[in-house]
N, C-alpha and C positions, 0 to 999 in steps of 0.2 A: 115435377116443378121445372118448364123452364127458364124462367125469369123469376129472378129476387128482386127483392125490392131497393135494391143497393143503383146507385144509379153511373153513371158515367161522370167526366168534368163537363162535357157537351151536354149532358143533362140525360142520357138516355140511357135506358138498361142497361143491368152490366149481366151478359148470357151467366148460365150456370157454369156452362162448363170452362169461363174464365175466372171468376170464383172460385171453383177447384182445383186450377192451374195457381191460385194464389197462395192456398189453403196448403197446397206441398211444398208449392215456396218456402210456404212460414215457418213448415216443420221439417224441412229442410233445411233452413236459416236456422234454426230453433235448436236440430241434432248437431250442427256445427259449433257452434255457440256451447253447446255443452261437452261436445268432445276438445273444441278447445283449452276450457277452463281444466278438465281431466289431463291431456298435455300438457299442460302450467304446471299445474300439482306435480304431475312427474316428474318433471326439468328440476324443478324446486327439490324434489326427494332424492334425484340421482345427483344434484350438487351437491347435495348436503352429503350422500353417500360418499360421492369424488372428493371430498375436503374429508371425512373422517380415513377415508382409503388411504390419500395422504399424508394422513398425519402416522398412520401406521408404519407407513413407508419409512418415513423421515427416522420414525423411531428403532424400524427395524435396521434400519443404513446404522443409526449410534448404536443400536449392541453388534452389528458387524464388525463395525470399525473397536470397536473395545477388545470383540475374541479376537481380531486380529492380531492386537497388540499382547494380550496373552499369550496368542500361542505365538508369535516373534520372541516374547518373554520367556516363554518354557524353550522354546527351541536355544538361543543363545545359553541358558542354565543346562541343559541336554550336553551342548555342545564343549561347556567348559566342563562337565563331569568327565565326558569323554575323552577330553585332552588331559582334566588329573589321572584318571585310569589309565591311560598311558605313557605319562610321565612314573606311574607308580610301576608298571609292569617294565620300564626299562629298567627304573633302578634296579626290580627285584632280578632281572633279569643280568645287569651288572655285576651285584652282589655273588648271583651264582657261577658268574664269570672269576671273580677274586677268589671266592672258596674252595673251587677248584685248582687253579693258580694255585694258590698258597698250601693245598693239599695236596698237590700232586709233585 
């Protein structure tokens, strides 16, 4: 078949094999068209991923910020143990000073 019956604007055949220059067009227009709409859908899933990613962030930042303060909180209680314990080991260490002294 080389001529269909499709005509021109001039009124005159339109060949076959412009027809099938059309024909790829359209499903080439047609495969864009739909790989588009599958792009959207992504864009749309990966925000939605990037706002829950987010919010994880934000939450994991508040319990950072919380152990920090814990352990600022255990370290300062660490540190005033450490200063009773050596206030306690001078005294004891005093005491053996005097009992000597006064025994000897």
């Amino acid at each position: 078949m080389s001529v269909l019956s499709f005509t021109s604007r001039r009124g005159g055949p339109i060949p076959e094999a412009a027809i099938h220059d059309f024909k790829r067009l359209e499903e080439a227009v047609a495969s864009l068209v739909d790989r588009y709409g599958r792009a959207q859908r992504e864009i749309v899933s990966l925000r939605a991923q990037l706002v829950e990613r987010d919010q994880r962030i934000r939450s994991k930042d508040g319990e950072i910020g919380d152990l920090n303060q814990q352990r600022q909180e255990v370290a300062k209680r660490l540190d005033d143990l450490i200063d009773e314990l050596m206030r306690l080991d001078d005294e004891l260490a005093a005491r053996a000073r005097d009992e000597s002294a006064t025994a000897g």
